[in-house]
C-alpha positions as CSV (number, residue, x, y, z in Angstrom):
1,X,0.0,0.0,0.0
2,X,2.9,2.5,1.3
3,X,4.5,1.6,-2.4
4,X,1.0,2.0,-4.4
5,X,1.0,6.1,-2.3
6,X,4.8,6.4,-3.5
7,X,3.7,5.8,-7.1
8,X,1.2,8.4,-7.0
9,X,3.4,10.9,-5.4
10,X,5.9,10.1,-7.6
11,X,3.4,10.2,-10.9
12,X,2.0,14.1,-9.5
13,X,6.0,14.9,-8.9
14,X,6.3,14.3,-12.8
15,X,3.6,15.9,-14.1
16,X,5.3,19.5,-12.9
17,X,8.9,18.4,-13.6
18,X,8.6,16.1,-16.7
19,X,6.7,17.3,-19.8
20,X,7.3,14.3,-21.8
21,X,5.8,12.4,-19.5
22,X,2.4,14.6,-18.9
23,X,2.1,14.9,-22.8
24,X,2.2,11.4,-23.0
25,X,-0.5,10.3,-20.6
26,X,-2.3,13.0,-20.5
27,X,-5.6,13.6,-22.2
28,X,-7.9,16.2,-21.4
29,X,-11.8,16.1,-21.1
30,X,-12.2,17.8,-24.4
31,X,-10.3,15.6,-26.4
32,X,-11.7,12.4,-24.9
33,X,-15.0,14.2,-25.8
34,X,-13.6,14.6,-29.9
35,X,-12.0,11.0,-29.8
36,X,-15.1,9.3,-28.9
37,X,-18.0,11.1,-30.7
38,X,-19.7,12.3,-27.8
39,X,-21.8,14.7,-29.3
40,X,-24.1,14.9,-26.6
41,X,-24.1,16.7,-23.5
42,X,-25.3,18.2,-19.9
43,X,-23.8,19.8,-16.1
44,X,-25.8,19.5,-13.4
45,X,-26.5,23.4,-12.9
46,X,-25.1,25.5,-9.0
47,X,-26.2,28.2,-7.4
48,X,-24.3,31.3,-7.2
49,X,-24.6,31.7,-3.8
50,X,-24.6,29.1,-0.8
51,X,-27.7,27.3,0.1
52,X,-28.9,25.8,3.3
53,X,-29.4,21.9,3.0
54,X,-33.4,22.9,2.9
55,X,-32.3,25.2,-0.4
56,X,-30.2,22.8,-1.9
57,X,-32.8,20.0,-1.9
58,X,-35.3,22.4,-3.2
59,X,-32.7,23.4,-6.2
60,X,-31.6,19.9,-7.1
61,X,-34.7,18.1,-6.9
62,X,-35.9,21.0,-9.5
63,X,-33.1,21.1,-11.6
64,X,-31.0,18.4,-11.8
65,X,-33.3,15.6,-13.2
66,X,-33.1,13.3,-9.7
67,X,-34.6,9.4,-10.4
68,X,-38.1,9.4,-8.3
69,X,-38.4,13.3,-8.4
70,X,-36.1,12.9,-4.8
71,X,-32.7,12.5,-2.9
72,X,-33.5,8.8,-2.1
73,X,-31.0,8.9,1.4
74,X,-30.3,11.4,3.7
75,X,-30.8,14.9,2.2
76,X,-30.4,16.5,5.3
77,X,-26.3,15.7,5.0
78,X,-26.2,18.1,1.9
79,X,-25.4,21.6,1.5
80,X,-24.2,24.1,-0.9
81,X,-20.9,25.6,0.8
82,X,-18.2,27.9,-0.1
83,X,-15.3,26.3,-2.0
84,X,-13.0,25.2,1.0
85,X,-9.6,24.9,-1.6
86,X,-10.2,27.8,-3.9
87,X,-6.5,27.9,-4.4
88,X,-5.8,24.2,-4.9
89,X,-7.1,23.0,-8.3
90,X,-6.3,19.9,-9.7
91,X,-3.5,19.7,-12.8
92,X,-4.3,21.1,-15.8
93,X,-7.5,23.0,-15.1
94,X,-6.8,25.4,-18.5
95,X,-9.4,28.8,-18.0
96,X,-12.2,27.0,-16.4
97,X,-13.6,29.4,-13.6
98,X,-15.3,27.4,-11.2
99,X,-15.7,29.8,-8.3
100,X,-18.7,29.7,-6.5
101,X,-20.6,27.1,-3.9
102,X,-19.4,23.7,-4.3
103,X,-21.6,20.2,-2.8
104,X,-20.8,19.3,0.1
105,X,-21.9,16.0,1.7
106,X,-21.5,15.2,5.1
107,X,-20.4,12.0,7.0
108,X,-21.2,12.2,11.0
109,X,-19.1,10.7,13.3
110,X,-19.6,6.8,13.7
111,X,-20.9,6.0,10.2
112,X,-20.3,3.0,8.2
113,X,-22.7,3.0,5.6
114,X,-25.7,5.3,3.2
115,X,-28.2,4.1,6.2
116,X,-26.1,5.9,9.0
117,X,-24.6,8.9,7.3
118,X,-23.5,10.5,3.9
119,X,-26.3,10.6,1.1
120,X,-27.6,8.7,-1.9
121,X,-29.9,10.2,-5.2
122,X,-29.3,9.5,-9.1
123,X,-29.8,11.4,-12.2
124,X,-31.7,10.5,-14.8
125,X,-30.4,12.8,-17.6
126,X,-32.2,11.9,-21.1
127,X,-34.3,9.2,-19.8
128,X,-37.3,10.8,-21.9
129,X,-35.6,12.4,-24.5
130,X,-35.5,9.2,-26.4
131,X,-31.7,9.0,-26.8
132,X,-30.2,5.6,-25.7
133,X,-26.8,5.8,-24.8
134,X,-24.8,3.3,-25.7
135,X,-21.3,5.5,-24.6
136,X,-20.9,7.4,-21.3
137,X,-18.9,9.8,-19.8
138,X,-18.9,11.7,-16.4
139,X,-16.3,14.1,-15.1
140,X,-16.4,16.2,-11.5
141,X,-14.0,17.1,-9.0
142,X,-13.8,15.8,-6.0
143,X,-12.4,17.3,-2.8
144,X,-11.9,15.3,0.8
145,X,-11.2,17.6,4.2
146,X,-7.2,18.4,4.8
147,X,-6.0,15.3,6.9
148,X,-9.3,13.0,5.8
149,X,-8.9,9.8,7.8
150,X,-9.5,7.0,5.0
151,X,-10.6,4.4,7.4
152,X,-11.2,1.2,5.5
153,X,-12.7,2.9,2.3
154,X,-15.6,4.3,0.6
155,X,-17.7,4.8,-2.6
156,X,-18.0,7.7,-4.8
157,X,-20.4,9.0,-7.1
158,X,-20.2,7.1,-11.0
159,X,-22.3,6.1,-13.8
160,X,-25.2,3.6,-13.8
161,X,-27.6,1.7,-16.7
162,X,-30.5,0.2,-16.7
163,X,-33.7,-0.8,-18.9
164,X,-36.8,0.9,-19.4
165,X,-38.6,-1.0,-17.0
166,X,-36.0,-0.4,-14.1
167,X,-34.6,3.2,-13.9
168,X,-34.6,3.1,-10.3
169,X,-32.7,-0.1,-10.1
170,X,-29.3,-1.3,-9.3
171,X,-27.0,-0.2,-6.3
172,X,-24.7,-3.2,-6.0
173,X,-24.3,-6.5,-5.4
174,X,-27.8,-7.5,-6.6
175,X,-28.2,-10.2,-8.9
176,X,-29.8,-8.6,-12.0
177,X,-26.4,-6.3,-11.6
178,X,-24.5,-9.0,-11.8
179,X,-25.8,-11.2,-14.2
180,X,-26.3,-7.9,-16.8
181,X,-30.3,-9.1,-17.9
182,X,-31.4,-5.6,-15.6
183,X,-29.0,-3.1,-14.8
184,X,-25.2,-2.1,-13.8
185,X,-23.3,0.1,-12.7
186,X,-19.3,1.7,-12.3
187,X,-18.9,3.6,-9.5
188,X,-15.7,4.4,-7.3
189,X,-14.2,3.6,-4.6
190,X,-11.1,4.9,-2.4
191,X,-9.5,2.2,-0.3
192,X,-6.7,2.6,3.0
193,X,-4.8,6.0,2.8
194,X,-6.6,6.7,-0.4
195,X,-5.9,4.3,-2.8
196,X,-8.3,4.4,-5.6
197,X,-10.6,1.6,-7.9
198,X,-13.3,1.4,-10.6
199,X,-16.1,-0.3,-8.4
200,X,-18.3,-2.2,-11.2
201,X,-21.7,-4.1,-10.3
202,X,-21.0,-6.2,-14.0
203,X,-20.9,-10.0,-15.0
204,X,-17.7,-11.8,-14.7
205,X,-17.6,-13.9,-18.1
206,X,-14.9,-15.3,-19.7
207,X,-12.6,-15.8,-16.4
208,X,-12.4,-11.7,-15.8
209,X,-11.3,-12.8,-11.8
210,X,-8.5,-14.0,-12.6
211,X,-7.1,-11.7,-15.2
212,X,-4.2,-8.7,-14.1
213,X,-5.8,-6.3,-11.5
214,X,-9.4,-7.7,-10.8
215,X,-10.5,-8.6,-7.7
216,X,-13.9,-10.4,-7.5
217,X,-16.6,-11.3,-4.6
218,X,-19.1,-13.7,-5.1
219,X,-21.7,-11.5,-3.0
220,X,-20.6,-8.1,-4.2
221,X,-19.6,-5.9,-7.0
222,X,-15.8,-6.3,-8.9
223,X,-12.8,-4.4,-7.8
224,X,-11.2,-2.7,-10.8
225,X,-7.1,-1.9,-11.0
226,X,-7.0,-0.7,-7.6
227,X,-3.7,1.3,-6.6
228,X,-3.8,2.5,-10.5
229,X,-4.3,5.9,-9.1
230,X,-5.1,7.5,-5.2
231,X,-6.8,10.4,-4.4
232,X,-5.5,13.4,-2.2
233,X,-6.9,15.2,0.6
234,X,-6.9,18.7,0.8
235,X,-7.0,20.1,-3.1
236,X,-9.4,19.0,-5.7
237,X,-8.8,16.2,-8.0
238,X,-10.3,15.3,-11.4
239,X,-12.2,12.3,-11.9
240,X,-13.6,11.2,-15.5
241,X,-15.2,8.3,-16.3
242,X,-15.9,6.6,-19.7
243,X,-18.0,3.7,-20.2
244,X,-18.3,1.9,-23.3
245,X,-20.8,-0.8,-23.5
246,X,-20.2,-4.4,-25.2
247,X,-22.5,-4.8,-28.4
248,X,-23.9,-7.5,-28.7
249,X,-24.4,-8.6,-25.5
250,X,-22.8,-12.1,-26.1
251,X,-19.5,-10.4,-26.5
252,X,-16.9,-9.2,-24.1
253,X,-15.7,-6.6,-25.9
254,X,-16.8,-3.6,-23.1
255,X,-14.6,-0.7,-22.1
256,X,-14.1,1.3,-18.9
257,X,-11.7,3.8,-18.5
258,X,-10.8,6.4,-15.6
259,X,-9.0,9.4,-15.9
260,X,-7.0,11.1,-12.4
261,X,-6.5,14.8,-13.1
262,X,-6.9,14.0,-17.0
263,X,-4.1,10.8,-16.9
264,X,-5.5,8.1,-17.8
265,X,-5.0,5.3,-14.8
266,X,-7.1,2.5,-16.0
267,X,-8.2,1.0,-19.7
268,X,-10.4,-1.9,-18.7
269,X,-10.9,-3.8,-22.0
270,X,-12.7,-7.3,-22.8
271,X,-15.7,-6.8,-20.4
272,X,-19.6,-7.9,-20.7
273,X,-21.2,-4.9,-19.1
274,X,-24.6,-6.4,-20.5
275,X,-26.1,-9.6,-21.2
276,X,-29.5,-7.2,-22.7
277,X,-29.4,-5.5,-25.5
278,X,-32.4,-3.5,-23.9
279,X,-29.7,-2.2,-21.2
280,X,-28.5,1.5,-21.5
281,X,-26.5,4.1,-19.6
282,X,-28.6,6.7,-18.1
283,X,-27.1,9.0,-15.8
284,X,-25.3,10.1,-12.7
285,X,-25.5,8.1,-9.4
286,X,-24.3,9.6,-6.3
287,X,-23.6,7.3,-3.2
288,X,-22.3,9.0,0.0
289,X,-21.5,7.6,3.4
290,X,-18.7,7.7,5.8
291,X,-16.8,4.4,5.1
292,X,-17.8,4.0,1.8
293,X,-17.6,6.5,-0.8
294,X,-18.4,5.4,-4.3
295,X,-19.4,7.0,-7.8
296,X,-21.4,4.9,-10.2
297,X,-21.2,4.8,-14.2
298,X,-23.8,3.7,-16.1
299,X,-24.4,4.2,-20.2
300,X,-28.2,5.6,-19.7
301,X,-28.5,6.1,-15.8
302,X,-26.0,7.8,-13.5
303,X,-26.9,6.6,-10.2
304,X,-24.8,9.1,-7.5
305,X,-24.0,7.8,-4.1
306,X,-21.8,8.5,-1.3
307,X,-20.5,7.8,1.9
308,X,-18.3,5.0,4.2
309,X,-19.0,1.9,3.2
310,X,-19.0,-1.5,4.9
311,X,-20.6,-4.1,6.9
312,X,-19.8,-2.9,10.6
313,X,-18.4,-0.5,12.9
314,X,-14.9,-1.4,11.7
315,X,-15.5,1.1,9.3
316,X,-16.8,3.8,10.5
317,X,-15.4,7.4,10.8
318,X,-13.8,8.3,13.7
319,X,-14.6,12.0,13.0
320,X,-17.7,14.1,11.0
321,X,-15.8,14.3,7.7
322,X,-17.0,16.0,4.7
323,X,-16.3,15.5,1.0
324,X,-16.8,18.4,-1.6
325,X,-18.0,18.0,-5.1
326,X,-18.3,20.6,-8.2
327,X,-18.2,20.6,-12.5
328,X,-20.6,17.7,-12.6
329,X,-20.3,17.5,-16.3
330,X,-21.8,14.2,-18.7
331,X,-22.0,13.1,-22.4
332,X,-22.9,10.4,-24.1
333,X,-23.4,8.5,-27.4
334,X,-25.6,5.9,-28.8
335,X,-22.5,4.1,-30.5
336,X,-21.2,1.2,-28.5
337,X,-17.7,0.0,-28.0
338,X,-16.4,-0.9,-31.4
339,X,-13.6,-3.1,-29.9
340,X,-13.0,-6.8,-30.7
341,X,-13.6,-9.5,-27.6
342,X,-14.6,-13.0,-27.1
343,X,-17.9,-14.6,-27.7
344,X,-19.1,-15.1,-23.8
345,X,-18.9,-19.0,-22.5
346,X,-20.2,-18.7,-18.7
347,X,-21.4,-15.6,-17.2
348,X,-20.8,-17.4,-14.2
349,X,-18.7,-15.3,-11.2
350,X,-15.7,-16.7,-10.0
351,X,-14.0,-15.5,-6.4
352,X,-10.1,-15.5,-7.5
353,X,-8.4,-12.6,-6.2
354,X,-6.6,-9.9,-8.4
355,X,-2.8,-8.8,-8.3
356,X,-1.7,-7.0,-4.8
357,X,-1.4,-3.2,-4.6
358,X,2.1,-3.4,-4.8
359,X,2.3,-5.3,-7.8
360,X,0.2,-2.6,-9.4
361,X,2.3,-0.1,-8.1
362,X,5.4,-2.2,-9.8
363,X,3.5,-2.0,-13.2
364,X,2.8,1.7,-13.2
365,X,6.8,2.4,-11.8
366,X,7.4,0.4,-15.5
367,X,4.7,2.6,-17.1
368,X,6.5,6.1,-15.7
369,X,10.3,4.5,-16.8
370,X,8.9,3.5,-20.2
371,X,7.4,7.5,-20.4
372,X,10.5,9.1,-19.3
373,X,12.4,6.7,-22.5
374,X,10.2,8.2,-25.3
């Protein structure tokens, strides 16, 4: 773990010092955008001034398109507050001017998961307009209180999909998630000391436990490349999301990708994000709580959740801790992944554990040496 937080010190230490390197990997919103055809888009809209959690339900549940007209979980825990790093932007933030209030969400002291603190509501951006996405992307910045104690982890907000028939479906871990017939969804997920994942509720064909960097559960959702990248208290960082869906469904040939402060940290190929062809990404889901902090993807449905997440008190915070949020920007596409992959044998989920931490942080310390070669 220590290793996996050298590698990301190390890989910010280079992006000032080492252009090569940045030009390399980096890749900003705008040209992901261009590369992928997403002609589509939305931003979930602020206010210019701060609002009272009472004023910032009323504003969100009129403006930003929430699933069941409502914040599902705790709506009390959000706020709109003044921007509490207004000098600390993430890496190549260009002329953006983002000042104003900023989301925050709060996690009270003792909570371990959405039913005892943080926040959970999705968007539902396009779900009448007739468009079905195929492609998705999110990107937002994230911010986590100077000295945030990581605990044992948490979820962070992502993208979710879903049929027709079940907009309001999948949070994780449920069957019809897992099997792809229903719904799924790619959130996030910061581990010990801030080490981050892609936390996807997707089927498992084709022996994806037991390929480089994926950690399955037979009774949860599927831990992507975690220690690719880790997140950093105090300042703002970038987080964009891509999701490509397999087409057809029989076929493994999905895509999920994550960008850290526009370098791109993780390129999940060969996946079977679907087994429906009636399943499409729909919005933006937020899932908030204090051990478990996790951001969905989804091609039709984002479904946006926070907060600490676990089973018992062993992850609970030992402090009220808040998390900041701001530029909640989406696209999307009704072109699927155009990749090749494997016809789909078993759907079936198998438990094998993924590489360790440090062997991920081993693979990006070759990725920097072969950067600083070219």
């Amino acid at each position: 773990m220590l290793r996996a937080l050298f590698v990301h010190d190390l890989l910010f230490a280079l992006l000032l010092t080492t252009p090569i390197y940045a030009a390399t990997l980096q890749a900003s919103v705008e040209k992901i955008v261009a590369d992928y055809g997403l002609s589509t888009s939305t931003s979930l809209p602020f206010p210019s001034a701060t609002q009272s959690s009472a004023d910032c339900q009323k504003l969100m549940v009129a403006n930003w398109s929430l699933g069941k007209g409502a914040i599902q979980d705790n709506p009390a825990n959000l706020a709109f507050v003044a921007d509490p790093f207004p000098n600390d932007p993430p890496p190549f933030s260009g002329n953006q001017n983002l000042s104003g209030p900023v989301l925050q969400a709060v996690y009270p002291k003792g909570s371990y998961s959405y039913q005892t603190g943080g926040s959970q509501w999705y968007n539902l951006w396009n779900a009448t307009a007739g468009s079905k996405f195929q492609t998705m992307m999110v990107s937002y910045e994230v911010a986590f209180d100077t000295n945030f104690d990581w605990v044992k982890g948490g979820k962070l907000p992502g993208l979710r999909g879903s049929t027709k028939s079940n907009l309001a479906g999948c949070s994780s871990g449920k069957e019809k998630e897992l099997n792809g017939t229903d719904c799924f969804s790619t959130r996030l997920m910061w581990r010990k000391n801030g080490v981050g994942e892609v936390y996807a509720s997707i089927p498992t064909s084709n022996g994806l436990c037991s390929k480089e960097g994926i950690s399955c559960s037979k009774a949860s959702s599927t831990s992507i490349q975690r220690g690719s990248f880790g997140f950093t208290s105090g300042r703002w960082n970038r987080i964009t999301l891509l999701v490509r869906l397999n087409d057809p469904p029989n076929v493994a040939n999905g895509n999920i990708q994550l960008y850290y402060n526009d370098l791109k940290a993780i390129d999940q190929q060969g996946l079977q994000i679907r087994t429906n062809a009636q399943v499409f990404a729909n919005g933006f889901y937020f899932s908030y709580d204090p051990a478990s902090f996790l951001f969905s993807l989804v091609t039709h449905d984002v479904n946006n959740r926070t907060f600490f997440g676990g089973a018992d008190k062993t992850w609970e915070t030992p402090q009220t801790a808040h998390t900041y949020y701001r530029n909640i920007r989406m696209w999307g596409s009704s072109t699927a992944s155009n990749l090749t992959g494997n016809t789909v044998n078993a759907a079936g989920r198998n438990a094998a554990l993924g590489p360790t931490t440090s062997t991920l942080a081993g693979l990006a310390l070759a990725g920097i040496a072969a950067a600083l070669c070219i």
